[in-house]
C-alpha positions as CSV (number, residue, x, y, z in Angstrom):
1,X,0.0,0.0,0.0
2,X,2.8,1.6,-0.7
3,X,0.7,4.2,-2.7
4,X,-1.9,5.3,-0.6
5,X,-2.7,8.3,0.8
6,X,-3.7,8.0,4.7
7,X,-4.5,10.3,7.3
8,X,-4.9,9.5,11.0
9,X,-6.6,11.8,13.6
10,X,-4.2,12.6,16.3
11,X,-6.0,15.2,18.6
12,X,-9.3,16.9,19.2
13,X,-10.3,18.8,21.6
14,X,-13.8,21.2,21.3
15,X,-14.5,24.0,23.9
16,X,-18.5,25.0,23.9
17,X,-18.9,28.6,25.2
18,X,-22.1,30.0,26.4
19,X,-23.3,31.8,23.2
20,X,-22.7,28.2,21.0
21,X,-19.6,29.5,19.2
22,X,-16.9,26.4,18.9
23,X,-13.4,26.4,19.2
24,X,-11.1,23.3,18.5
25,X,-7.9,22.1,17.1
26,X,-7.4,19.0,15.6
27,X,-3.7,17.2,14.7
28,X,-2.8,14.8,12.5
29,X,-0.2,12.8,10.4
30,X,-0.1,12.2,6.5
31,X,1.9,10.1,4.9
32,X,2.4,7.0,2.4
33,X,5.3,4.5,3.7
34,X,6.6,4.6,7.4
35,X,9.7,6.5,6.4
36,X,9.8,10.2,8.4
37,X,10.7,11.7,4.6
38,X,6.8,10.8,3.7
39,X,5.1,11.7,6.2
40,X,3.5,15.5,7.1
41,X,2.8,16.5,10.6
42,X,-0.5,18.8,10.8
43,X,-2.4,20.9,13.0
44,X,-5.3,23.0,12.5
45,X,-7.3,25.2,14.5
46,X,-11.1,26.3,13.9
47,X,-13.6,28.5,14.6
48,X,-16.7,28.0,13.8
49,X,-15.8,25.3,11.8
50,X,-13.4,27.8,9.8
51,X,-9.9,26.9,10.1
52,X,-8.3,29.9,11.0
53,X,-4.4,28.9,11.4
54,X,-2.3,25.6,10.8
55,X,0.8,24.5,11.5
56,X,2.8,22.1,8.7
57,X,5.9,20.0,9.4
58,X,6.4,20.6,5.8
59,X,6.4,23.9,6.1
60,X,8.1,24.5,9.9
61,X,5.6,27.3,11.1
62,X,2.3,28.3,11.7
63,X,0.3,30.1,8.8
64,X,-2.7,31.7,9.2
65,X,-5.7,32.0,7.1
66,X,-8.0,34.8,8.8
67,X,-7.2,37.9,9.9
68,X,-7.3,36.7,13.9
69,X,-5.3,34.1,12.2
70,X,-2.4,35.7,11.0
71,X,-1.7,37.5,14.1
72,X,-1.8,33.8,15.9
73,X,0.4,32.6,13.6
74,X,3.1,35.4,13.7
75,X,2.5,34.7,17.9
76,X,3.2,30.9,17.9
77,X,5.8,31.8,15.5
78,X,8.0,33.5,17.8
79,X,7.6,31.5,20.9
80,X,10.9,29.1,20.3
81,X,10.0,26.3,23.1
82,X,6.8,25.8,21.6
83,X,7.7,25.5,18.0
84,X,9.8,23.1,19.1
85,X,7.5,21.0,20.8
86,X,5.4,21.0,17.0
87,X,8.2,20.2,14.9
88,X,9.1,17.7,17.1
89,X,5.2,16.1,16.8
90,X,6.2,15.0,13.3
91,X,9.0,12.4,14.7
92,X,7.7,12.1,18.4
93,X,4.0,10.7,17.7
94,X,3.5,10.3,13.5
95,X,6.3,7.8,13.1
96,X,5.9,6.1,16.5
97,X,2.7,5.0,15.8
98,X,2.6,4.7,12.0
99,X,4.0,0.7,13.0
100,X,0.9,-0.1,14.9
101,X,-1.6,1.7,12.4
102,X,0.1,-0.8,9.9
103,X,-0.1,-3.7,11.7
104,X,-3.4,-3.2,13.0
105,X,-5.3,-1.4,10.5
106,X,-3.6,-0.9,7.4
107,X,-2.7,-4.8,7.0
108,X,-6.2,-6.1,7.9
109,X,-8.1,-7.2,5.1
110,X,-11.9,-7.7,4.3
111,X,-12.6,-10.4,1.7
112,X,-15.8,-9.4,-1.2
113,X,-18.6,-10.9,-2.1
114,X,-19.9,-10.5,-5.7
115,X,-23.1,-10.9,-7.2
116,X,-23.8,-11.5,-11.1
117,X,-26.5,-10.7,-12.8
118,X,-27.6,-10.3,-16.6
119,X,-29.0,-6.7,-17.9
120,X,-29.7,-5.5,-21.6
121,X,-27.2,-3.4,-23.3
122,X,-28.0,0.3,-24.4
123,X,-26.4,-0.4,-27.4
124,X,-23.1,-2.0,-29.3
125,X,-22.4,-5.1,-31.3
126,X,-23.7,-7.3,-28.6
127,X,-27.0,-8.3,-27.5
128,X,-26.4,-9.7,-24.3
129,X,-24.4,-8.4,-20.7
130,X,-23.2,-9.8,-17.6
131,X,-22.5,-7.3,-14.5
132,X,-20.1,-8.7,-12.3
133,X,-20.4,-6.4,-8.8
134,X,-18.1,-7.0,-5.7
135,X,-19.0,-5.3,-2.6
136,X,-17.1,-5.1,0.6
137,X,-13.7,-5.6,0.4
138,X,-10.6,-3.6,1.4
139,X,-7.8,-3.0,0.5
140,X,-8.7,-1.4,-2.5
141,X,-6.5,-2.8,-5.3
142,X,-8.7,-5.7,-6.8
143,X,-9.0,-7.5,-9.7
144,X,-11.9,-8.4,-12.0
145,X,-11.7,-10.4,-15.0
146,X,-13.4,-12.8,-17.1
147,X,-13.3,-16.7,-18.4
148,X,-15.1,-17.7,-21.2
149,X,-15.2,-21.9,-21.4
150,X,-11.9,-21.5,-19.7
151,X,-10.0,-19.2,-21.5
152,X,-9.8,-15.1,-20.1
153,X,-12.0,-12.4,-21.8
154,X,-10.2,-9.4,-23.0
155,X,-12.5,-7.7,-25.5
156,X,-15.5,-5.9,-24.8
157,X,-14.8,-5.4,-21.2
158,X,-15.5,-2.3,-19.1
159,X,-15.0,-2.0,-15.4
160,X,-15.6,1.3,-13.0
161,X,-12.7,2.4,-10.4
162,X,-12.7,1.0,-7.2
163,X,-15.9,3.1,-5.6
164,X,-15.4,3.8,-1.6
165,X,-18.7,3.5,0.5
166,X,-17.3,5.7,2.4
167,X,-16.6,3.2,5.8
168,X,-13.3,1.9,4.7
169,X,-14.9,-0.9,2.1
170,X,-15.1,-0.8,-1.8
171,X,-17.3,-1.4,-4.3
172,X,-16.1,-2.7,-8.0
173,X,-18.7,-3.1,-11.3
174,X,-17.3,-5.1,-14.3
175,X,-19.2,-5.3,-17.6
176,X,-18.8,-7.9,-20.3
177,X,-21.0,-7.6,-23.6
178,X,-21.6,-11.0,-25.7
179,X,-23.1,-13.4,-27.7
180,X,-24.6,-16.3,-26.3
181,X,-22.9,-19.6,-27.7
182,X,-25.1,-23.0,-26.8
183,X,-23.7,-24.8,-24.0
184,X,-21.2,-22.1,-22.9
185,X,-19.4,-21.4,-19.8
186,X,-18.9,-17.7,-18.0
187,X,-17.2,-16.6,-14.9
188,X,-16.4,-13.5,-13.2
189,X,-13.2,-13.9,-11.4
190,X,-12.3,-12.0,-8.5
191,X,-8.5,-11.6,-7.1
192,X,-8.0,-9.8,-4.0
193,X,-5.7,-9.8,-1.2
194,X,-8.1,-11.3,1.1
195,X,-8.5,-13.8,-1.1
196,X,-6.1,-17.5,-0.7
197,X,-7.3,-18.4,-4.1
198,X,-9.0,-16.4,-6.7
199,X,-12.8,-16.3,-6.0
200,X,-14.8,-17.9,-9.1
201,X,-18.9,-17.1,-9.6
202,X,-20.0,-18.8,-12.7
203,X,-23.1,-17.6,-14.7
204,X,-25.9,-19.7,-14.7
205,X,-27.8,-18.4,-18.1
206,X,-31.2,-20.6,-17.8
207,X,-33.1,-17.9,-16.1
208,X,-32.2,-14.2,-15.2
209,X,-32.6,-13.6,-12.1
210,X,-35.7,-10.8,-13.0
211,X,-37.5,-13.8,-13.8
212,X,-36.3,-16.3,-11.1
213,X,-37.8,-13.5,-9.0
214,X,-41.1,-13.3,-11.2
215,X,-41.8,-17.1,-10.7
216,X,-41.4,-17.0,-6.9
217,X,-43.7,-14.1,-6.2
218,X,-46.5,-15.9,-8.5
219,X,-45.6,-19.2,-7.5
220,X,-46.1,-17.8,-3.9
221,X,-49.3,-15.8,-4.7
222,X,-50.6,-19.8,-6.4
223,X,-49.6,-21.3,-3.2
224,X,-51.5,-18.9,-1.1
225,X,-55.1,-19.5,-3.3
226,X,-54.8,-22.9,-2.9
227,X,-54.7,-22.6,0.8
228,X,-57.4,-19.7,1.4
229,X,-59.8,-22.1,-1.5
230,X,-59.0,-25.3,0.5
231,X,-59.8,-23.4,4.3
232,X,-63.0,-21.7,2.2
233,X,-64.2,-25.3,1.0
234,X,-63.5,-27.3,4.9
235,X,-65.3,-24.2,6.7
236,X,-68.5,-24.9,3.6
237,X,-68.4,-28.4,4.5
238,X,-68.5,-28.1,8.0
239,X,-71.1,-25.4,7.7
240,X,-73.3,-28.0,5.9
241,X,-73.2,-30.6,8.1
242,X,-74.3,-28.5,11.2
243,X,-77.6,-27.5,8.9
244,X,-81.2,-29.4,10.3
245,X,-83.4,-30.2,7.1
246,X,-87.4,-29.5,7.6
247,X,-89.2,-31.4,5.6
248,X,-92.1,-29.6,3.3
249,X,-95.7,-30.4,2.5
């Protein structure tokens, strides 16, 4: 993951005052290996959810960004113990914990599951499509490809970035347009790092799944007839029995 861009929270603190203004600062560390070169040290203070002033290890001082800020800035600036204690933050608490947010975090894996289904193309030489989606998996390098009675697809193959949902997993979509062959095989195969073996999902083409669906509703819906005209026809015959024939002149 050599790559990646990742930022860790180091510190925040919010003050309320009486009037519901807010106040807080909030550090933290940057960086794409565990090697001090690559890693930026940040602080940055709000108010009013307005950051006003920030410090950079990249930049060895305060800057500010509002006029309250600038005069901060120039402040911290000149106060050599505690610009210091900030350019020491870089060293003292981004690189001394980068090891465990590896360890813990960053190597920890989430394996995908994929679901494939058949849709109609808008267009193109092909009149069929499979959709190959994986959900759920992190890290985010992943690869989707395709096998055709065995041998990999490379033609007529589209596939989306990796798509964050926004809580640390991924989401991948993988088209492949065709032409339906007789007796034909098709699989979506999935590589990941979670993953001891590559994670095959063939395509079963005698029904889409629109229709598997359509069946089981109305199968359902036949099911429940049968049972409300059976109960109708038992509470008819009981009724019948319990009835007392008068005779007539």
């Amino acid at each position: 993951m050599a790559s990646s861009f990742l930022s860790f929270s180091l510190l925040f603190i919010s003050l309320h005052a009486a009037d519901g203004f807010r106040y807080y600062y909030m550090g933290r560390c940057e960086f794409n290996s565990t090697e001090l070169k690559d890693i930026e040290y940040i602080r940055s203070y709000y108010y009013n959810k307005k950051e006003y002033a920030r410090f950079s290890s990249s930049v060895g001082k305060f800057v500010g960004f509002t006029e309250w800020g600038l005069k901060q800035a120039d402040y911290w600036n000149n106060l050599p113990s505690y610009m210091a204690q900030e350019r020491a933050e870089k060293e003292r608490y981004c690189q001394h914990n980068i090891g465990n947010w590896y360890s813990n975090i960053l190597s920890k894996s989430a394996e995908p599951y994929v679901r494939l289904r058949s849709k109609t193309p808008s267009g193109g030489k092909h009149p069929s499509m499979l959709v190959c989606s994986v959900f759920d998996f992190y890290p985010k390098q992943i690869r989707v490809g395709w096998l055709r009675d065995g041998q990999e697809v490379t033609s007529d193959v589209t596939s989306t970035d990796e798509l964050a949902d926004g809580d640390w997993y991924y989401q991948v979509h993988s088209h492949l347009e065709y032409t339906p062959r007789s007796g034909e095989k098709i699989s979506c195969v999935v590589e990941h790092a979670s993953l001891k073996e590559p994670l095959v999902t063939d395509w079963d083409p005698s029904l889409p799944e629109s229709e598997r669906n359509k069946i089981a509703i109305g199968a359902s819906g036949l099911i429940l007839g049968l049972i409300l005209s059976l109960a109708g026809f038992i509470y008819y015959k009981r009724k019948a029995r319990g009835r007392i024939l008068v005779p007539t002149n």
